[in-house]
C-alpha positions in Angstrom: -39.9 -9.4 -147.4 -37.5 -8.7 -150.4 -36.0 -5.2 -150.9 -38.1 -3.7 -154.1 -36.4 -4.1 -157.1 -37.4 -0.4 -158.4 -38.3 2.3 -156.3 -39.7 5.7 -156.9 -40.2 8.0 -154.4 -41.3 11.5 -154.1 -41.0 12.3 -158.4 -41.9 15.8 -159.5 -41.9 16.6 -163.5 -43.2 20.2 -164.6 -44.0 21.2 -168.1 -44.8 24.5 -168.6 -47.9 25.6 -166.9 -48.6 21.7 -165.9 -47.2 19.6 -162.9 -48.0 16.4 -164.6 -46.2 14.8 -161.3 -46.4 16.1 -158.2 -44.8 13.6 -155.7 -45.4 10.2 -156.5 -44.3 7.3 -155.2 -43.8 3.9 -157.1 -41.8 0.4 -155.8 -42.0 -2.4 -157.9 -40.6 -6.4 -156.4 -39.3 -8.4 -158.7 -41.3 -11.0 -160.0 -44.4 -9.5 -159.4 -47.1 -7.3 -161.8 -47.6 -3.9 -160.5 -50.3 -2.6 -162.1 -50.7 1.2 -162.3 -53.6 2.8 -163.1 -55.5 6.3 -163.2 -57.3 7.9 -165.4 -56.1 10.0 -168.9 -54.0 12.8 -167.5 -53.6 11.1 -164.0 -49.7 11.2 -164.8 -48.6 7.7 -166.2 -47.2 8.4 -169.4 -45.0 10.6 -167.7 -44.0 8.7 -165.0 -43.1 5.8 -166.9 -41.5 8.3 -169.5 -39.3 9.5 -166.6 -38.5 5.4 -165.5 -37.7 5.0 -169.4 -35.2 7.8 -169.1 -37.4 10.1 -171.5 -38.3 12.4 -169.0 -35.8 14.1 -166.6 -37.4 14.3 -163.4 -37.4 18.0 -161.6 -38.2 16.1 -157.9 -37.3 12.8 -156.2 -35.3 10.2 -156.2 -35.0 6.7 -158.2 -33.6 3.8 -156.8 -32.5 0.3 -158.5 -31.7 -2.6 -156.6 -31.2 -0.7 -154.1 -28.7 1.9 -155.3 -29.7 6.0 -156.2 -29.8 6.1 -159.8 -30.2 8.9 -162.5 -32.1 7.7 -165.4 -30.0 10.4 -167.9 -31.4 9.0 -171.2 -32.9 6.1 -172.3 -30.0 3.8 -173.2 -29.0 4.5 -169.8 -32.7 2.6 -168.5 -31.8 -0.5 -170.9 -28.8 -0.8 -169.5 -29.8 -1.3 -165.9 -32.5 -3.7 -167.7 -35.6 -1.7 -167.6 -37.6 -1.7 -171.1 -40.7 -0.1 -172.0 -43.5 -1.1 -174.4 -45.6 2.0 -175.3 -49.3 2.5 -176.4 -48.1 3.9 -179.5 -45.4 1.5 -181.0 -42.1 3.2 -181.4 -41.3 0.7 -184.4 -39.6 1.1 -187.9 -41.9 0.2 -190.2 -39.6 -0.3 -193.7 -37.8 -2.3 -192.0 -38.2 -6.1 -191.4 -39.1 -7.3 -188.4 -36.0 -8.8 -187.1 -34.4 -5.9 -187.7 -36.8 -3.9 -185.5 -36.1 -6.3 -182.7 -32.8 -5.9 -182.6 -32.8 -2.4 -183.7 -29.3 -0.7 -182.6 -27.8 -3.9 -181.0 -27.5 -5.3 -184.7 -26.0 -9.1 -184.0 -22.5 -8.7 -185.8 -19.2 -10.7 -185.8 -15.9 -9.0 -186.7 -18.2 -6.0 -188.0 -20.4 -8.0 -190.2 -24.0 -7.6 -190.1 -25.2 -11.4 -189.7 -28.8 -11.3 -190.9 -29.2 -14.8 -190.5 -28.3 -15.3 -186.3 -30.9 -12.1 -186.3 -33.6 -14.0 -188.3 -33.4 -17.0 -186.4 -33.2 -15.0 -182.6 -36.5 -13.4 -183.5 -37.5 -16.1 -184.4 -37.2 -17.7 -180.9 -38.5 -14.5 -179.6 -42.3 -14.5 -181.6 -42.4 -18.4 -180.6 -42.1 -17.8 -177.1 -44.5 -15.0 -177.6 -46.5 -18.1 -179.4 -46.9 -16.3 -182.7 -44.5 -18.3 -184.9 -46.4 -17.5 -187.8 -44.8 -13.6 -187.9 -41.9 -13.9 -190.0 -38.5 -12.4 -188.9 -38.3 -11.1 -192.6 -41.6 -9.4 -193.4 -41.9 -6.1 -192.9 -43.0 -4.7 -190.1 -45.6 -2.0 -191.9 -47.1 -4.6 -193.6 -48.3 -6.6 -190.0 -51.3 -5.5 -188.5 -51.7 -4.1 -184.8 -51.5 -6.8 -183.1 -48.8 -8.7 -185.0 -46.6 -5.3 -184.8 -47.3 -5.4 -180.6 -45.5 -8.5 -180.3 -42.7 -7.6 -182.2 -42.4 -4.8 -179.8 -43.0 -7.6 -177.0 -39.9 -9.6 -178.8 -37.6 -6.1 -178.7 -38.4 -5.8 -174.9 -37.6 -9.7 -174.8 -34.6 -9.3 -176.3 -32.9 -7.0 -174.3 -33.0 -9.1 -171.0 -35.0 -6.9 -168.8 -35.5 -6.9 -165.4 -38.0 -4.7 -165.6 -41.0 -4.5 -168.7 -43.5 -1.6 -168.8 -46.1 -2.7 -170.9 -48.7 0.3 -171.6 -52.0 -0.9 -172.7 -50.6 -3.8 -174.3 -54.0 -5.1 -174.8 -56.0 -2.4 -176.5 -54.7 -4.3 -179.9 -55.3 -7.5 -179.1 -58.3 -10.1 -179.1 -59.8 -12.7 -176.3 -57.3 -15.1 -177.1 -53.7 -13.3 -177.6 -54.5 -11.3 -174.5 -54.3 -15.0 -172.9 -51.2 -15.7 -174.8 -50.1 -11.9 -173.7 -51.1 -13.3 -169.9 -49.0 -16.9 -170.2 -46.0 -14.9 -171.3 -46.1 -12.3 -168.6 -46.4 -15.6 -166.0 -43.5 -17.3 -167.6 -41.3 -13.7 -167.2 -42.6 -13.2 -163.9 -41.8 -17.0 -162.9 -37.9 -15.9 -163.7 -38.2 -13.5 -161.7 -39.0 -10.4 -164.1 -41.1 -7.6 -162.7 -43.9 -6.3 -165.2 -45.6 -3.0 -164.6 -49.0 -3.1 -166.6 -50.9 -0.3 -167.3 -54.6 -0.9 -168.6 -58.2 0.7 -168.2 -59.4 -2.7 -168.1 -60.4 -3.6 -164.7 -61.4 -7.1 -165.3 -57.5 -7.4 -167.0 -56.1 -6.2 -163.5 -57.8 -8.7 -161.3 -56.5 -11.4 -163.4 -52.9 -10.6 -164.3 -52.3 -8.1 -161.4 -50.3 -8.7 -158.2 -50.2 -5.5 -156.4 -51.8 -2.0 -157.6 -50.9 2.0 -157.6 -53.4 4.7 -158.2 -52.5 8.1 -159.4 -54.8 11.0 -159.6 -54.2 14.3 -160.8 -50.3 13.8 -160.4 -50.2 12.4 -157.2 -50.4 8.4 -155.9 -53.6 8.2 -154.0 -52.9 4.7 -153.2 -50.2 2.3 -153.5 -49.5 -1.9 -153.0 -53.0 -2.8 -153.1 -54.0 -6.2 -153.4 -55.4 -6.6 -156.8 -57.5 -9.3 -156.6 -58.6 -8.6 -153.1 -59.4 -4.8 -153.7 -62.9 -4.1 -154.6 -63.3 -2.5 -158.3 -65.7 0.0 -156.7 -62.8 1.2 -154.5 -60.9 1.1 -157.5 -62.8 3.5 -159.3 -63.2 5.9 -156.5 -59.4 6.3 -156.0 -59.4 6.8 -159.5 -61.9 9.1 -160.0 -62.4 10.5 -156.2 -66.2 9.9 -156.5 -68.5 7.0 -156.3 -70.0 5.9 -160.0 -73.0 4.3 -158.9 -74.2 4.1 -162.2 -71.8 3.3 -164.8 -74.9 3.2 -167.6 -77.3 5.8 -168.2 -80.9 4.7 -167.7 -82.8 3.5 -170.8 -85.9 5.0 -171.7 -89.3 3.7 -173.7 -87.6 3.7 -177.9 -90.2 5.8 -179.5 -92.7 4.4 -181.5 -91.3 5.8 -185.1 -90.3 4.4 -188.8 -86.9 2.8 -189.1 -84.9 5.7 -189.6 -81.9 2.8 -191.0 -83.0 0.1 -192.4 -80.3 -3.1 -193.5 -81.4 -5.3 -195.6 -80.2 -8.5 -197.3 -76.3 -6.7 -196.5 -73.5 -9.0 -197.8 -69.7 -8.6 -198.3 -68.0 -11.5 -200.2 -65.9 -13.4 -197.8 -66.8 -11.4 -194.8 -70.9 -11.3 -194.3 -74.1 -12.4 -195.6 -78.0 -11.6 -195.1 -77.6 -9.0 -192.5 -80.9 -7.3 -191.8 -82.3 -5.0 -189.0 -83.3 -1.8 -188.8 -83.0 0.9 -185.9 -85.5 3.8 -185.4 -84.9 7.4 -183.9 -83.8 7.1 -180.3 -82.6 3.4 -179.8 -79.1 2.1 -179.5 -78.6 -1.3 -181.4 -75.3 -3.1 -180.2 -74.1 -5.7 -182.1 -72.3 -8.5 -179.9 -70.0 -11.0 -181.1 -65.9 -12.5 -181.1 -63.6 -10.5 -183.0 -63.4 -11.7 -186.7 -67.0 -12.2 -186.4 -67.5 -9.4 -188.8 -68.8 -6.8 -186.6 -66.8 -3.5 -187.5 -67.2 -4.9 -190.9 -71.0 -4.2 -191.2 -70.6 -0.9 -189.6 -68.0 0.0 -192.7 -70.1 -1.3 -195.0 -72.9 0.3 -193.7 -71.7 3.4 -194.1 -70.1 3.0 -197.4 -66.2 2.8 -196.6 -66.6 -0.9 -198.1 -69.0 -1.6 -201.1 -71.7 -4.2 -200.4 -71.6 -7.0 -202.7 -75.3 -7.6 -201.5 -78.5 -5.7 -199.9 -79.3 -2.4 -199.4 -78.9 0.1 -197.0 -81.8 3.2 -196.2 -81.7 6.1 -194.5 -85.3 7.5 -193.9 -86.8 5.9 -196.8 -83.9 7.1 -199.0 -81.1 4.2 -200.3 -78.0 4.7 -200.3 -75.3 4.2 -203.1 -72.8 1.3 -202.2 -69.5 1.9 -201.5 -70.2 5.8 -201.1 -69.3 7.7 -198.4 -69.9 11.1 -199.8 -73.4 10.2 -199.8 -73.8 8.3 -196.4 -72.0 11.6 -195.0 -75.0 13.6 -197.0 -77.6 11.5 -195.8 -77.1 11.8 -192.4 -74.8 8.9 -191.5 -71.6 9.1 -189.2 -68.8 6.7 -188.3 -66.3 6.6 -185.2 -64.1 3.9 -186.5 -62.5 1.9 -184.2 -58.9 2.7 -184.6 -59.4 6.3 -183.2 -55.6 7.4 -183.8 -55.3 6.6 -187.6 -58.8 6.3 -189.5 -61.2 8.8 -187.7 -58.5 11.9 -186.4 -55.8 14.3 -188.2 -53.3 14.1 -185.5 -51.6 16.8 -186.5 -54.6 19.2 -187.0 -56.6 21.0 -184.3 -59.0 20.1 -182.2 -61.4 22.8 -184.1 -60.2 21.5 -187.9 -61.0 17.8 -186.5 -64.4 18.7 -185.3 -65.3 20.6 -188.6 -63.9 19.0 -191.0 -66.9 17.1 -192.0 -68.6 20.4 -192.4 -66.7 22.7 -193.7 -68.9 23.9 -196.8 -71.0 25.3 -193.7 -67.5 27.9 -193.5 -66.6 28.2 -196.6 -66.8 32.0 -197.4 -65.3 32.8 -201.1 -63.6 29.3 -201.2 -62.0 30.3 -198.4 -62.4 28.8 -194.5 -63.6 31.7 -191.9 -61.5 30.6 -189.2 -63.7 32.6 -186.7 -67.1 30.8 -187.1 -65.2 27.7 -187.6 -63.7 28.1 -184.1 -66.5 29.2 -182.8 -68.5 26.2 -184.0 -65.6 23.6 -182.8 -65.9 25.7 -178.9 -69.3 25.4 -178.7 -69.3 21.5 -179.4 -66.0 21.4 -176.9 -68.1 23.0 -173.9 -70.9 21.0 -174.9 -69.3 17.8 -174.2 -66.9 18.8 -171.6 -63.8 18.2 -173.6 -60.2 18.7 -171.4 -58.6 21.7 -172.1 -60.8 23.3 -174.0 -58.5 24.8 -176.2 -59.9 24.3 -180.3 -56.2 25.2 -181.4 -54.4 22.5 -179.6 -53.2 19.5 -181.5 -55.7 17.1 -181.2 -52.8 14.5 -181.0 -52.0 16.1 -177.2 -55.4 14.8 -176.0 -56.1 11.9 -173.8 -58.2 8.4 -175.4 -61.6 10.0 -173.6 -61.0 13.7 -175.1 -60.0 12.2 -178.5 -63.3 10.2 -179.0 -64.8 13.2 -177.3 -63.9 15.0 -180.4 -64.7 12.2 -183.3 -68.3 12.5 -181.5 -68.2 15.9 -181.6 -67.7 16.1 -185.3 -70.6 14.1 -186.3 -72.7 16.3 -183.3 -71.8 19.5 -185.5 -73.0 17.6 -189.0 -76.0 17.0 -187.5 -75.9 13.4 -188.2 -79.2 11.2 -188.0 -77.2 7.8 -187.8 -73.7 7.1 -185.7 -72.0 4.1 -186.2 -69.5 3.4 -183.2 -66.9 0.9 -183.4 -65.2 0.6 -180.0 -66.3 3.7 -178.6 -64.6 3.4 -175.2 -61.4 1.5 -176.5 -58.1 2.7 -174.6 -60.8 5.4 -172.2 -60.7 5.2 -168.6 -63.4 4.2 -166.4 -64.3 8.0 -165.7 -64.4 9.4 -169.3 -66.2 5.7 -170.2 -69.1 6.9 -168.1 -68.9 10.2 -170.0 -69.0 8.9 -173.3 -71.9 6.3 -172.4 -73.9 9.4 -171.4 -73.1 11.0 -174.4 -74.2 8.6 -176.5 -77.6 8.1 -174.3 -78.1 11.9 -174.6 -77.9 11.8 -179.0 -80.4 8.8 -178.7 -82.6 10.8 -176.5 -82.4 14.1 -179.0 -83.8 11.2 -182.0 -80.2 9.8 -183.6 -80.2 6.3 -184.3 -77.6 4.7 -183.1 -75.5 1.7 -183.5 -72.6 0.5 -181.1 -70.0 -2.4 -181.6 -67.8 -3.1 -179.2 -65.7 -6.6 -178.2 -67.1 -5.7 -174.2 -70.2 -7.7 -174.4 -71.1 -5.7 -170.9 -70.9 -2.5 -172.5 -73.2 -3.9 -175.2 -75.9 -4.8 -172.9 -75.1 -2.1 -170.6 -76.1 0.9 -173.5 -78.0 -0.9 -175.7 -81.8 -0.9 -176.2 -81.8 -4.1 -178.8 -78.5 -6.6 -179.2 -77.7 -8.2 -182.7 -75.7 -11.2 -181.6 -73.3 -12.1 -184.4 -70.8 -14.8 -185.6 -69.0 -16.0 -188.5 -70.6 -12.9 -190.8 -73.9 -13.9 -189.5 -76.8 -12.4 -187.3 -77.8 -15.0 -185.0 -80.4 -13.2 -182.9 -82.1 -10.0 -181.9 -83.4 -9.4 -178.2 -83.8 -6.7 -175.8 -80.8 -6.2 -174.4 -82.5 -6.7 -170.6 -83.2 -10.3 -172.1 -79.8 -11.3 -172.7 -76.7 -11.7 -170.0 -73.0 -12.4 -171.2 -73.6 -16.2 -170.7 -76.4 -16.3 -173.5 -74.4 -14.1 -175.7 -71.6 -16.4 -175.5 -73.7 -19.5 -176.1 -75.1 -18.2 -178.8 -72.0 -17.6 -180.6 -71.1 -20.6 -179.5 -73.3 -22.2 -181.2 -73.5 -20.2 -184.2 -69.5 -20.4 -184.6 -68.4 -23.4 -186.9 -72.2 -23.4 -188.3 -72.5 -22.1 -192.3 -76.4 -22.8 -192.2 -79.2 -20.4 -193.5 -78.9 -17.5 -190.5 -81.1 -17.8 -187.9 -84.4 -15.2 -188.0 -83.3 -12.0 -186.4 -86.6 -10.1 -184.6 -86.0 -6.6 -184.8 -89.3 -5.1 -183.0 -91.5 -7.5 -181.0 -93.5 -9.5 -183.3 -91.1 -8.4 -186.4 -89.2 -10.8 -188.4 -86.1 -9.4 -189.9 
């Protein structure tokens, strides 16, 4: 067997009052993806901080090729050919995106800066990536998420590594450039480039994985496991050290009530037309569809971030004004968006100024904030729903994926909301805290909120939901019980509805109810 390219052994990091590492053990083989997984706050940021040369180790050793190595800073990591993609993109984005790629190794001759040779590298770079469309000259603000991930794909290509980290390179991307994502790692692992992977996707593991690591709490609780052979049940009981037998609450009987939303005739030029259904207290409606399909779209426009160009939208009887979200907000109506991080959190705020910020006329004393029963307020949600640390005046931006959308949820659970609108509620959450969240949302059903769930995992749809709006091309296609439906008939359904600009197909929305 061939000596591991990368090995880790023993690696202790303290920060103060935290061993975020308390021994692990890592050895990576070139050519192969080494997945590592765990859940938030099982230690991977900082372990593959500490391979990145970001963290300084206080335990262990690191070898390379064989040879004791100290990882001083990170240049010192690029040199020995070890890059790292991260979760949050460490790009520039004023500048263009050829000059992010090769961002401090400027191509030069004789001194000169030789914008040309850079435009036309990156170039070669996005088309092996198989996005030629992203032009070495735009800038790289203006791209969206998934356009800005390859460019930092393109960076690490650029630097011929031996060794990639890619940390939840996914979460950005759709069906299809996750396959693209999947081609290129097989091509770098077919020249003998090693690729850890880090993802909360199972399904993404089996597929792309060769051999796996678990940490928990700090520590590796297993290590070189097949990972298409190992069973994700085992998976998720290293992970979590207990047996989820249930990933899914259990549904109960919706109560027989009035809409408490009703959609009707809902249209947004370009986007979506004639989308119509209603949801009553206590039932989760999960709309299932590709991305682009226009999804997240209706759940904006639904709550007023984007202004219907068609159809109303009423909340217990009451319509609301298009395009307002002062008045969805007053009505009742609450929205996790789906990009957690930048449209639904102040990252640099508290945890207690997140969760009240949508209710802070309930503190306002004299035009002033009283801090006390604000913090008392934002505690009582964090016990509540089990939030980790519960600490209101930590930056919210310190929290894991699970805590974060812990506290979005709590926000909306302090308001009082009637309606919740989730858009990717479990996006870049481990399997643990996804169990925790689907509870969660089970529980606000149960207490009478209507609620409405999107999400690009067609399992999770039919997992939580009571009723499924399949959709495609800005159109709803069908409305069934979610026990009626599997994946397959999703899929064929979009498949069918996909390329087809017809009048939409009736949507039941009870039994014996025509939308």
């Amino acid at each position: 067997m061939t000596a591991p390219l990368l090995e880790m052994h023993g690696i202790v990091k303290q920060f103060p009052g935290v061993r975020a590492l308390d021994g692990v053990d890592l050895d990576v083989r070139a050519g192969e993806v080494h997945c590592l997984l765990g859940q938030n706050g099982a230690g991977k940021s900082t372990l593959i901080k500490v391979l990145a040369g970001a963290h300084q180790p206080d335990g262990g050793r690191i070898s390379w090729r064989g040879e004791a190595v100290q990882l001083g800073n990170p240049q010192t990591a690029l040199s020995l050919g070890i890059a790292t993609i991260y979760q949050e993109l460490d790009l520039v984005p004023g500048l263009t995106v050829a000059d992010n790629v090769f961002l401090g190794r400027e191509r030069s001759r004789f001194g000169i800066a030789r914008p040309a040779s850079a435009n036309k590298a990156a170039a070669e770079l996005l088309a092996r990536l198989g996005h030629p469309e992203i032009r070495p000259t735009t800038e790289v603000g203006s791209l969206p998420a998934a356009s800005q991930q390859m460019v930092s794909m393109a960076r690490a290509l650029s630097q011929d590594a031996r060794l990639i980290v890619m940390d939840e390179p996914s979460a950005v991307l759709d069906n299809e450039e996750v396959e693209r994502l999947f081609g290129v790692i097989r091509d770098l692992t077919r020249d003998d480039v090693a690729v850890v992977y880090i993802s909360h996707r199972l399904e993404e593991i089996r597929e792309i994985g060769d051999r796996i690591t678990v940490l928990k709490d700090g520590r590796t609780v297993a290590t070189g496991l097949p990972a298409r052979e190992t069973p994700t049940r085992k998976v998720i009981e290293l992970m979590t050290g207990r047996d989820i037998e249930y990933v899914f609450p259990p549904r109960r009987p919706v109560p027989e009530a009035e809409p408490l939303l009703e959609v009707e005739g809902l249209g947004l030029h370009g986007t979506f037309s004639g989308v119509s259904f209603t949801v009553r207290p206590g039932e989760v409606v999960g709309l299932a569809g590709l991305v682009g399909s226009g999804r997240s779209e209706i759940l904006e426009t639904v709550y007023g971030a984007r202004r219907a160009t068609a159809g109303t939208v009423q909340v217990a009887g009451r319509r609301l004004r298009p395009g307002d979200v002062g008045a969805s907000v007053a009505a009742g109506v609450g929205l996790a968006p789906e990009e957690r991080k930048s449209q639904g959190l102040l990252l640099g705020e508290s945890v207690a100024r997140n969760i009240s910020i949508s209710s802070l006329a309930r503190f306002a004393r004299g035009g002033f904030v009283a801090r006390a029963a604000e913090k008392a307020a934002a505690n009582e949600q964090v016990r509540a729903l089990e939030v980790r640390p519960q600490d209101v005046e930590r930056e919210v931006r310190t929290l894991s994926g699970g805590n974060q959308q812990k506290v979005v949820l709590a926000r909306w659970l302090l308001r009082d909301c009637r309606v919740l609108l989730l858009d990717e509620p479990t996006r870049g959450v481990d399997v643990g805290a996804r169990s925790e969240i689907y509870n969660l949302v089970r529980g606000l059903a149960d207490r009478g909120v209507a609620v409405v769930v999107v999400s690009s995992e067609i399992p999770e749809v039919l997992g939580l939901a009571d009723r499924v709006l399949v959709v495609a091309e800005g159109r709803v296609l069908a409305s069934e019980p979610a026990d009626a439906l599997d994946e397959h008939r999703v899929l064929d359904l979009v498949m069918e509805g996909t390329g087809h600009r017809g009048a939409p197909i009736p949507a039941t929305t009870h039994e014996g109810d025509v939308a």
